[in-house]
PDBQT receptor file of N, H, CA, C and O in Angstrom, charges set to zero:
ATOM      1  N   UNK A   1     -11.133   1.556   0.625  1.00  0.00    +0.000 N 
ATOM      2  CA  UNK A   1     -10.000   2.193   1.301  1.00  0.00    +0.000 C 
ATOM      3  C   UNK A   1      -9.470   1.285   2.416  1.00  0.00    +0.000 C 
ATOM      4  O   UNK A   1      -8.260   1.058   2.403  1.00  0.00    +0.000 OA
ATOM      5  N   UNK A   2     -10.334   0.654   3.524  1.00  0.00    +0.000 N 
ATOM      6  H   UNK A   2     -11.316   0.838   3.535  1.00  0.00    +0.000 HD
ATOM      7  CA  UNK A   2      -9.923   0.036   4.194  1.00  0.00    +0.000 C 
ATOM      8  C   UNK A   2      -9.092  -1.653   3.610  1.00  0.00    +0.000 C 
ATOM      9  O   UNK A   2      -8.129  -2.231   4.113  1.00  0.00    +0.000 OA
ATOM     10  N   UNK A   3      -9.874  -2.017   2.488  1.00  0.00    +0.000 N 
ATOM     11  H   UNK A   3     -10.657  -1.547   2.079  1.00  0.00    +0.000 HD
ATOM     12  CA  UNK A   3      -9.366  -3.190   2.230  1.00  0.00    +0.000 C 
ATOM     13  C   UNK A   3      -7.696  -2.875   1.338  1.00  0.00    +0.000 C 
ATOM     14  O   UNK A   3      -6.997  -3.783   0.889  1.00  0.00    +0.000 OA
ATOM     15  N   UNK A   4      -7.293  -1.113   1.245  1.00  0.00    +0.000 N 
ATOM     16  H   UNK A   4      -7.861  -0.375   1.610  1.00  0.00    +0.000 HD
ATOM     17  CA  UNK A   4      -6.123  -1.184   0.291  1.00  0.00    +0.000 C 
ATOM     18  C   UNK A   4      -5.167  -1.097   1.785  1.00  0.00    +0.000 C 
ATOM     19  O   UNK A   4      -3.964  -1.334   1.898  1.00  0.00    +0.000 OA
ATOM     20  N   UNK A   5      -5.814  -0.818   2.498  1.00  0.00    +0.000 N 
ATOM     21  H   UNK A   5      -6.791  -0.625   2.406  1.00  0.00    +0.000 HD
ATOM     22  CA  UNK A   5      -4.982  -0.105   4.065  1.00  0.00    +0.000 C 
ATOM     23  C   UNK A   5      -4.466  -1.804   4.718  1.00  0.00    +0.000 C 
ATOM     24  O   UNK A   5      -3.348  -2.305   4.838  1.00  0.00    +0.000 OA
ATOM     25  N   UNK A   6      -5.706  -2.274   5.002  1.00  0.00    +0.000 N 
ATOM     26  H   UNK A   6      -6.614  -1.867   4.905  1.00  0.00    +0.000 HD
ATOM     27  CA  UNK A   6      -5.289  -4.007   4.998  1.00  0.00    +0.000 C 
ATOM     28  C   UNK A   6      -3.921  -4.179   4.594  1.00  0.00    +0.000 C 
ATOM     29  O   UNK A   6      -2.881  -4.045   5.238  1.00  0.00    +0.000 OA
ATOM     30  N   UNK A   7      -4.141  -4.518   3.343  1.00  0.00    +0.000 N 
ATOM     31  H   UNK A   7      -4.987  -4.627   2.820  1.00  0.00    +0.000 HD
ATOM     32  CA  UNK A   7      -3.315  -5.144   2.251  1.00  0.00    +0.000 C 
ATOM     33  C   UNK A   7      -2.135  -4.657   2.012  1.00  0.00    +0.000 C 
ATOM     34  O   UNK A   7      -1.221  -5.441   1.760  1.00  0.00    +0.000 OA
ATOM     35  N   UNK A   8      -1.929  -3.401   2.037  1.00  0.00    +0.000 N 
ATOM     36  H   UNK A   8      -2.671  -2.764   2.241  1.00  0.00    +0.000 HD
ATOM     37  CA  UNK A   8      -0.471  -2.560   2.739  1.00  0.00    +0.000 C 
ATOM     38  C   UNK A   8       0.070  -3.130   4.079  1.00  0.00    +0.000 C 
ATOM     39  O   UNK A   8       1.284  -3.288   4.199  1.00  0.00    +0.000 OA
ATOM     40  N   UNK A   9      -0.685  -3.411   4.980  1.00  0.00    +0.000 N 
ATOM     41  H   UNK A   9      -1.672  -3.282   4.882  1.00  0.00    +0.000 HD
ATOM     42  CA  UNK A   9      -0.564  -3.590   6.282  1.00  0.00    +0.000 C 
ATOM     43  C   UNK A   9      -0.009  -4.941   6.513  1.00  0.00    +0.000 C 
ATOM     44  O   UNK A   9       0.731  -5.188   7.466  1.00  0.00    +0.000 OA
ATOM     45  N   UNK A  10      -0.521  -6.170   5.270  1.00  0.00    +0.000 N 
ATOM     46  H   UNK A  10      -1.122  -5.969   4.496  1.00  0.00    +0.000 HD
ATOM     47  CA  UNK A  10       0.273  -7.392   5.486  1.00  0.00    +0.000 C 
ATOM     48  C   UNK A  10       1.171  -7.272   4.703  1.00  0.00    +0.000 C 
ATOM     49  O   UNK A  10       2.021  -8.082   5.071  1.00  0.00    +0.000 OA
ATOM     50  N   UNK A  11       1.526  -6.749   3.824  1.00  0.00    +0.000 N 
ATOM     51  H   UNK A  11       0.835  -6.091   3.525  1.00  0.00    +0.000 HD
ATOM     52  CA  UNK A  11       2.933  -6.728   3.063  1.00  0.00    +0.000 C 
ATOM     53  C   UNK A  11       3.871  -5.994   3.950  1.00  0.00    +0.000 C 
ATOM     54  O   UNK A  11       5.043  -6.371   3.932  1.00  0.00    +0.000 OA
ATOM     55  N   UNK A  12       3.445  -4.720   4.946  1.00  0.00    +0.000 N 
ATOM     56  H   UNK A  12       2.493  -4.413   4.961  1.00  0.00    +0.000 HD
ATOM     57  CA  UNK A  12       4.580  -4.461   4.974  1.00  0.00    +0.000 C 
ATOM     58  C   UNK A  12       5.143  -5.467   6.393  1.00  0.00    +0.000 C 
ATOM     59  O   UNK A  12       6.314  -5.490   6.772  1.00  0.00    +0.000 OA
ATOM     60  N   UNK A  13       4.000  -6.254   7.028  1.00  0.00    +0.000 N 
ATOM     61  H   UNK A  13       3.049  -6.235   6.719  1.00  0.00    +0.000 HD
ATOM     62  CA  UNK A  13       4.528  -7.014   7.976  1.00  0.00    +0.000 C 
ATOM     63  C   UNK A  13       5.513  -8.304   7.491  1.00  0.00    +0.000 C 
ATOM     64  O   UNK A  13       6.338  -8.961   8.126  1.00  0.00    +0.000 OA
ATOM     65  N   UNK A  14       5.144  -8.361   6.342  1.00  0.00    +0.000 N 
ATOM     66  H   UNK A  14       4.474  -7.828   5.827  1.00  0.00    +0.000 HD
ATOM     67  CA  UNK A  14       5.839 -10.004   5.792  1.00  0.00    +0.000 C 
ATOM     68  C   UNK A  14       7.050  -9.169   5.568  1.00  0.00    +0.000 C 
ATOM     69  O   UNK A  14       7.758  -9.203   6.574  1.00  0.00    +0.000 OA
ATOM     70  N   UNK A  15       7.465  -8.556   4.780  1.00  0.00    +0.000 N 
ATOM     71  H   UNK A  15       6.890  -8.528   3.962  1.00  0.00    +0.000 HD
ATOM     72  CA  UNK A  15       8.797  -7.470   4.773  1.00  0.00    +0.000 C 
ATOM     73  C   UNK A  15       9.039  -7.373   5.894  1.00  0.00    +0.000 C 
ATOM     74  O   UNK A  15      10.115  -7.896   6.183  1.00  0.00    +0.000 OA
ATOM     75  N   UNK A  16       8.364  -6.795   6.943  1.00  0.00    +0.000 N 
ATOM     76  H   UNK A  16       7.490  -6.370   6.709  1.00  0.00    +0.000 HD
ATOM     77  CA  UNK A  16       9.330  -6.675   8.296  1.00  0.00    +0.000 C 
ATOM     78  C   UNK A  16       9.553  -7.853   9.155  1.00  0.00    +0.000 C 
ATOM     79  O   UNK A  16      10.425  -7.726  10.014  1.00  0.00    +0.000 OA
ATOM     80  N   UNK A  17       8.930  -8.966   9.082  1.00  0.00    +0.000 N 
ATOM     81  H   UNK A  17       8.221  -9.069   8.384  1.00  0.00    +0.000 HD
ATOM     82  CA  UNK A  17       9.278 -10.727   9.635  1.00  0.00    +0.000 C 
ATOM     83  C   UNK A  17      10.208 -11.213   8.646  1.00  0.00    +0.000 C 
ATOM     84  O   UNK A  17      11.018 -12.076   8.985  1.00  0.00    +0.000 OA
ATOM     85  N   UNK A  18      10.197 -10.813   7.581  1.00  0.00    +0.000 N 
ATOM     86  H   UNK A  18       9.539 -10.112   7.305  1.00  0.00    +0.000 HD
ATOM     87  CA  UNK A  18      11.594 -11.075   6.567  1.00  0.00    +0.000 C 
ATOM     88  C   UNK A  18      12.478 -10.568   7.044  1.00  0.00    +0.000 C 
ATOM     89  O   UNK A  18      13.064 -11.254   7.882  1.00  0.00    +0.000 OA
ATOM     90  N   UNK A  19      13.142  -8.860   6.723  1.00  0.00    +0.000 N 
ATOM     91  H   UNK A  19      12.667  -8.303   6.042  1.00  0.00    +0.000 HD
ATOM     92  CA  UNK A  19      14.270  -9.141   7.314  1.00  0.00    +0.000 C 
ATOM     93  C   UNK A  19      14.244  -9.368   9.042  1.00  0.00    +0.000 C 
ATOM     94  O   UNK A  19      15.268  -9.039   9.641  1.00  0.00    +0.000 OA
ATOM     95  N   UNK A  20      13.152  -9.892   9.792  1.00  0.00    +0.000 N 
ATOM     96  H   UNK A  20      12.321 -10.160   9.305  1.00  0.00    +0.000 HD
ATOM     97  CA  UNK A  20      13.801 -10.034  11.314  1.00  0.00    +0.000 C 
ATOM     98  C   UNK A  20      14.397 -11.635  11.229  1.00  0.00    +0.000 C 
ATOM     99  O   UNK A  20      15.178 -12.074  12.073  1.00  0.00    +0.000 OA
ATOM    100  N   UNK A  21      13.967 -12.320  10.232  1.00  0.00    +0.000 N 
ATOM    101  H   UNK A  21      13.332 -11.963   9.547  1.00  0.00    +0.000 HD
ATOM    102  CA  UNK A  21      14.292 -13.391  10.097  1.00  0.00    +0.000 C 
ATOM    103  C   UNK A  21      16.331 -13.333   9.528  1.00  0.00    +0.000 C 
ATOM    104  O   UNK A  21      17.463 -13.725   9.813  1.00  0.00    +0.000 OA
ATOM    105  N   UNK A  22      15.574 -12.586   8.650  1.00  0.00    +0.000 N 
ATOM    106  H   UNK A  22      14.655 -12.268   8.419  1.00  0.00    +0.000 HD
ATOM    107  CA  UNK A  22      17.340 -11.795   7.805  1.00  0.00    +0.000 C 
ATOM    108  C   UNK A  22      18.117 -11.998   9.009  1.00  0.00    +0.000 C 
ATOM    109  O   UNK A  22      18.862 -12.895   9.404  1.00  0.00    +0.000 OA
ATOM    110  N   UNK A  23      17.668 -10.755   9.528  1.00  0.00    +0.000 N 
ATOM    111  H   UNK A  23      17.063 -10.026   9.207  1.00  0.00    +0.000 HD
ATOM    112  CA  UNK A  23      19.160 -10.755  11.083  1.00  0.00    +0.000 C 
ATOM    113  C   UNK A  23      19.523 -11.413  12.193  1.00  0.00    +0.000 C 
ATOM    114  O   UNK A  23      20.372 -11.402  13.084  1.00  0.00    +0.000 OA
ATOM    115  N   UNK A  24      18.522 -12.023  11.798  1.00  0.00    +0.000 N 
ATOM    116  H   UNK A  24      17.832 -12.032  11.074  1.00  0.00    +0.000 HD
ATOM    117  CA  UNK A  24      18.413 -13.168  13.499  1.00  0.00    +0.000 C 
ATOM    118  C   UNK A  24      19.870 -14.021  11.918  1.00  0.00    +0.000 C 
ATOM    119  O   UNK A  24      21.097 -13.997  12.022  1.00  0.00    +0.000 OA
ATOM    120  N   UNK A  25      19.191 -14.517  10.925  1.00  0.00    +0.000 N 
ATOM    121  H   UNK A  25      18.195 -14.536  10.840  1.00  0.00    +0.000 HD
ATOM    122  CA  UNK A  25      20.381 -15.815  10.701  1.00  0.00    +0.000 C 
ATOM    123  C   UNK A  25      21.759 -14.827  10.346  1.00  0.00    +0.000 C 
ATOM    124  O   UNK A  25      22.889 -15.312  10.404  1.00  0.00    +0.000 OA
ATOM    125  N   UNK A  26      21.649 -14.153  10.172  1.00  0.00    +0.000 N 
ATOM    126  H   UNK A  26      20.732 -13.759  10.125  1.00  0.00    +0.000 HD
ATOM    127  CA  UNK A  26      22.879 -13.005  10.122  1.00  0.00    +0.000 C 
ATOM    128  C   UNK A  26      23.516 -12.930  11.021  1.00  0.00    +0.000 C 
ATOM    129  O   UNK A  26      24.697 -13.221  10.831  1.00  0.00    +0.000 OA
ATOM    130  N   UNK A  27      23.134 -12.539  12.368  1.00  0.00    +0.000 N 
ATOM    131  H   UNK A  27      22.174 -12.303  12.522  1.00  0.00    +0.000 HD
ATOM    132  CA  UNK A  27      23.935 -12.558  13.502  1.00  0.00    +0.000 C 
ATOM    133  C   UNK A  27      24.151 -13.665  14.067  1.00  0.00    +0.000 C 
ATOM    134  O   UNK A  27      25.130 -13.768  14.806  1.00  0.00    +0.000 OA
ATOM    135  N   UNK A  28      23.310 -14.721  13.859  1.00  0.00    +0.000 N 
ATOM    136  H   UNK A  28      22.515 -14.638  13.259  1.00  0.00    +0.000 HD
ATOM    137  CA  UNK A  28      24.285 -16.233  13.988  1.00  0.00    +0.000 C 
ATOM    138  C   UNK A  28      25.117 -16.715  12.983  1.00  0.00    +0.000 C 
ATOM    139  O   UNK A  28      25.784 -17.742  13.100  1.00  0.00    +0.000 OA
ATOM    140  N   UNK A  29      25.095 -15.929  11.899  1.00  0.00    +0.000 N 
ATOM    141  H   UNK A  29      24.553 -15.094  11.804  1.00  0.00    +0.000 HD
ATOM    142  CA  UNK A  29      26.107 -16.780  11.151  1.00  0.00    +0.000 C 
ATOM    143  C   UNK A  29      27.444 -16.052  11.847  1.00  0.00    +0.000 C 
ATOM    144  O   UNK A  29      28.427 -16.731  12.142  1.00  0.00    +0.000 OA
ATOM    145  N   UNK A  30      27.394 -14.669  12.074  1.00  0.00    +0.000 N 
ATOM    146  H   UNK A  30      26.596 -14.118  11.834  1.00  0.00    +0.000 HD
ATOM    147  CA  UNK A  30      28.346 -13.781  12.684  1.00  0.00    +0.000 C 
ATOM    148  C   UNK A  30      29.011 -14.080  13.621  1.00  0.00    +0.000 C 
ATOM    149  O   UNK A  30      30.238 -14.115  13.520  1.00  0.00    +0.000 OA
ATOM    150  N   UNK A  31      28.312 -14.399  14.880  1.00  0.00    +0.000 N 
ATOM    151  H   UNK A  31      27.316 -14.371  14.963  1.00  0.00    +0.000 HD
ATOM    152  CA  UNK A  31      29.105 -15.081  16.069  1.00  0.00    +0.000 C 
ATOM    153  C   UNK A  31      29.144 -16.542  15.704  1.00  0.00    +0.000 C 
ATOM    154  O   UNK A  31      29.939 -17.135  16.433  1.00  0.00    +0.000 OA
ATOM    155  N   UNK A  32      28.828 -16.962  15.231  1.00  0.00    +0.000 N 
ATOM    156  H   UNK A  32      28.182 -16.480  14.638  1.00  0.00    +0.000 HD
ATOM    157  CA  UNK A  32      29.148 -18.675  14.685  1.00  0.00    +0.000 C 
ATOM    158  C   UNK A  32      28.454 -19.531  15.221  1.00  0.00    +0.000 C 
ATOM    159  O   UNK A  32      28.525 -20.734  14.971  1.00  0.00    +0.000 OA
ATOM    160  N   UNK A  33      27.610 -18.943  16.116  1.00  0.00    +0.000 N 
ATOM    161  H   UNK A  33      27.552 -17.965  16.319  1.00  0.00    +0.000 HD
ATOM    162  CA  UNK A  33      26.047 -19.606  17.152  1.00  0.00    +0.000 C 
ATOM    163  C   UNK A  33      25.534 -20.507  15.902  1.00  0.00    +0.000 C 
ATOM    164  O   UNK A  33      25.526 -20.150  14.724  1.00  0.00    +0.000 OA
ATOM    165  N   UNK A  34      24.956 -22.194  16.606  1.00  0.00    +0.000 N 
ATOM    166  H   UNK A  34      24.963 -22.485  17.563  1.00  0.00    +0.000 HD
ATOM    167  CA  UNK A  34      24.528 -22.878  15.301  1.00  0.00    +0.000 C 
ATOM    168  C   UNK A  34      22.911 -22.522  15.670  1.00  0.00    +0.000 C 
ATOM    169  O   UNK A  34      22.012 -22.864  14.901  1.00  0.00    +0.000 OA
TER     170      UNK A  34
């Protein structure tokens, strides 16, 4: 149980450093910031 709780726990962090990555280049492409 603990090792499925883990393993949920890094996927859903790589998904959530994905899109923070997403919007960070999103909102620089937006304001035109290089």
């Amino acid at each position: 149980m603990i090792g499925v709780l883990s393993v949920s726990m890094a996927i859903a962090s790589k998904i959530i450093t994905r899109n923070t990555w997403y919007d960070y280049f999103a909102t620089q492409k937006t304001t035109g910031e290089v």
